[in-house]
FIZA-413956 format. One record per residue (C-alpha): residue number from 1; residue in one letter; z, y negated, x. Coordinates in Angstrom, 3 decimals, decimal comma, always signed. Example, Ala and Ser with C-alpha at 12.3 -4.5 7.8 and 13.67 -1.06 7.14 Angstrom:
BEGIN
<node pos="1" code="A" up="+7,800" north="+4,500" east="+12,300"/>
<node pos="2" code="S" up="+7,140" north="+1,060" east="+13,670"/>
END
This chain:
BEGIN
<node pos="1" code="X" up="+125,774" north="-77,348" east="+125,347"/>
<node pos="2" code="X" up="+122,116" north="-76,686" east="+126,218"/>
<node pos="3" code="X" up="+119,852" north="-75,237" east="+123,946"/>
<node pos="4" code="X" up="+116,831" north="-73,135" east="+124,017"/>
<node pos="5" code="X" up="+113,194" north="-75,272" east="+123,884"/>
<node pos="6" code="X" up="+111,720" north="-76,350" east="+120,916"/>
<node pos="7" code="X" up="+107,820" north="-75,672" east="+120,686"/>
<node pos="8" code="X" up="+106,807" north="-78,671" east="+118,799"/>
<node pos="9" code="X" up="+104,153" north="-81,167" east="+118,359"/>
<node pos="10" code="X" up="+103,558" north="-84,978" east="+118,359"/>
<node pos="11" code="X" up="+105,072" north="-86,391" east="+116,308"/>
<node pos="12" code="X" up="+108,775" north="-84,993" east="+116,187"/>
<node pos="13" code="X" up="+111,255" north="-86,270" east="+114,534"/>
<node pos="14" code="X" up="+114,405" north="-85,733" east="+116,220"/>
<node pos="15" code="X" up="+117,708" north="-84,323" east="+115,175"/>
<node pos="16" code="X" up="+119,817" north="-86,997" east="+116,500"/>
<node pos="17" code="X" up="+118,943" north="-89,928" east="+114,413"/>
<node pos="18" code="X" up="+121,736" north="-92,261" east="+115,664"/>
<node pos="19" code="X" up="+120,669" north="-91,626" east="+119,363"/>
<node pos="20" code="X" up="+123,987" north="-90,682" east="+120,944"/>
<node pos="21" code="X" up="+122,511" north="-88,092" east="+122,963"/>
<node pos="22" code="X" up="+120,139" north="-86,860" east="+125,918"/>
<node pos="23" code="X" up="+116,933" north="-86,138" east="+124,991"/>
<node pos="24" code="X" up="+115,156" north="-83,461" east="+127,248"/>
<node pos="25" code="X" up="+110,996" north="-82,989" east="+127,372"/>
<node pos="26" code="X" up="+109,118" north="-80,186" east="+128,619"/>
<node pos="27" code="X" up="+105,349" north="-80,528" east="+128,651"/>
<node pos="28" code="X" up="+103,051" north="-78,496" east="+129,675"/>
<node pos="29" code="X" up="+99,284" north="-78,464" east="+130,002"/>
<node pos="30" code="X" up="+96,693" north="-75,769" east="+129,719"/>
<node pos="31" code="X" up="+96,519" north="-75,159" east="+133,723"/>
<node pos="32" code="X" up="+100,374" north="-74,952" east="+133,314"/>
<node pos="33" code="X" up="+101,282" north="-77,574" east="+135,208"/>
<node pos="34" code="X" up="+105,081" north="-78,751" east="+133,812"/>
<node pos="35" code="X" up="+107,039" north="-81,758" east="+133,459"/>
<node pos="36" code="X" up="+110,135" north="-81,783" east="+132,604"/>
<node pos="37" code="X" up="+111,873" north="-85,264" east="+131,677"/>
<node pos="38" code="X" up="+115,051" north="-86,786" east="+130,222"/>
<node pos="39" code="X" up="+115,986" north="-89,993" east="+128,098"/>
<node pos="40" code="X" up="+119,679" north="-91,230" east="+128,868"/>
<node pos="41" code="X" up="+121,011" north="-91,823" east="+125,155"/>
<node pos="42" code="X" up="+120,616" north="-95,395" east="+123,408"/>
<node pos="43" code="X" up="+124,061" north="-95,508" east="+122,040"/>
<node pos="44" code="X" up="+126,281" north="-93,071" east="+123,662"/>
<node pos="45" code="X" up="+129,609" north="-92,271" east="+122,461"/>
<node pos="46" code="X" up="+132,364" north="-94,122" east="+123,191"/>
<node pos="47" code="X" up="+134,786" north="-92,752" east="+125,604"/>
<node pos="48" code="X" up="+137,856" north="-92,677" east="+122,997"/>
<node pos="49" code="X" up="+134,694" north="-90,806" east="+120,156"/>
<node pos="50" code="X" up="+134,517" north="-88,071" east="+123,027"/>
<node pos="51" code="X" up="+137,047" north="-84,754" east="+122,073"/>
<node pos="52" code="X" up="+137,163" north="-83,702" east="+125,734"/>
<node pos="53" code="X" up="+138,783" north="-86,970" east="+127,088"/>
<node pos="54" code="X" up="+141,436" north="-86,290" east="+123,944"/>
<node pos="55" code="X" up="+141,923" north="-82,698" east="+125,190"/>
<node pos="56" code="X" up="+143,090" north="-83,753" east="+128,960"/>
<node pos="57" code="X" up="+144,960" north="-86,637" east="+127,404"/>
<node pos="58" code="X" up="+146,582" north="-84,147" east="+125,331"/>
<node pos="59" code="X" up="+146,992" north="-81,723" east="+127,932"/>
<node pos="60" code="X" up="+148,467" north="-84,475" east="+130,812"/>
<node pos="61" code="X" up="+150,903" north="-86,544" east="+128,089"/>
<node pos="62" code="X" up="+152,560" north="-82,381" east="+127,586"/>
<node pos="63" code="X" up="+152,534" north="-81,813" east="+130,981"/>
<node pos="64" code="X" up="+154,405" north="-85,411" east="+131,595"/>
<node pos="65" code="X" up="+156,928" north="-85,053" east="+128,905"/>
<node pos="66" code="X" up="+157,628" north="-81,123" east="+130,325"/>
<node pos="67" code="X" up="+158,372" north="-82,286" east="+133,839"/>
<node pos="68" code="X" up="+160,736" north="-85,933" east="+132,389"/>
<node pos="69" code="X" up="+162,370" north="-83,008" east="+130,523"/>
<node pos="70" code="X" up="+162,564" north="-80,476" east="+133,147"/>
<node pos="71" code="X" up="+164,015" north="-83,413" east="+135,682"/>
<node pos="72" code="X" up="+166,506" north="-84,216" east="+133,045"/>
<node pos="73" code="X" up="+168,016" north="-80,847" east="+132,748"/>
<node pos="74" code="X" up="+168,216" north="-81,057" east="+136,509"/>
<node pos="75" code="X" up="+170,372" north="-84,162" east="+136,176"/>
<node pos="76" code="X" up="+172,671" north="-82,803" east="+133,742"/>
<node pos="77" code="X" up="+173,153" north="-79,739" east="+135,252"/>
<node pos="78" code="X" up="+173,893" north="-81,804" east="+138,608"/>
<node pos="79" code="X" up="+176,311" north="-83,998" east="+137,339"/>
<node pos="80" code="X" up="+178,070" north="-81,111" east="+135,508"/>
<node pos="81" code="X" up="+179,243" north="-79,641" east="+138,687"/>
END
């Protein structure tokens, strides 16, 4: 997710042309002083473009459809007695 600094100068062009993503800044001057600062993303992705939102959709919808099941086989083997 977060990736080692970049030593770079001005200008840079930055990977993420389509800006859907944080950009971070570290600057520092020759005393050392540091500054560390970070643009929230122009466009950012959608919540339904985003594969972690699909994963614990995923992962719920199973876990719904396991326990409808699992309560069903309780009602069959109920009303089999």
């Amino acid at each position: 997710m977060f990736r080692k600094w970049v030593s770079v100068e001005s200008p840079y062009v930055l990977q993420d042309q389509e800006l859907r993503s944080y950009v971070f800044m570290k600057a520092i001057d020759k005393a050392g002083n540091k500054r560390i600062v970070s643009l929230p993303p122009k466009y950012p992705l959608k919540w339904y473009e985003m594969y972690e939102n699909w994963i614990i959709i995923i992962i719920i919808a199973v876990f719904a459809i396991y326990l409808i099941f699992k309560f069903q086989l309780k009602l069959k083997m109920k009303n089999e007695k």
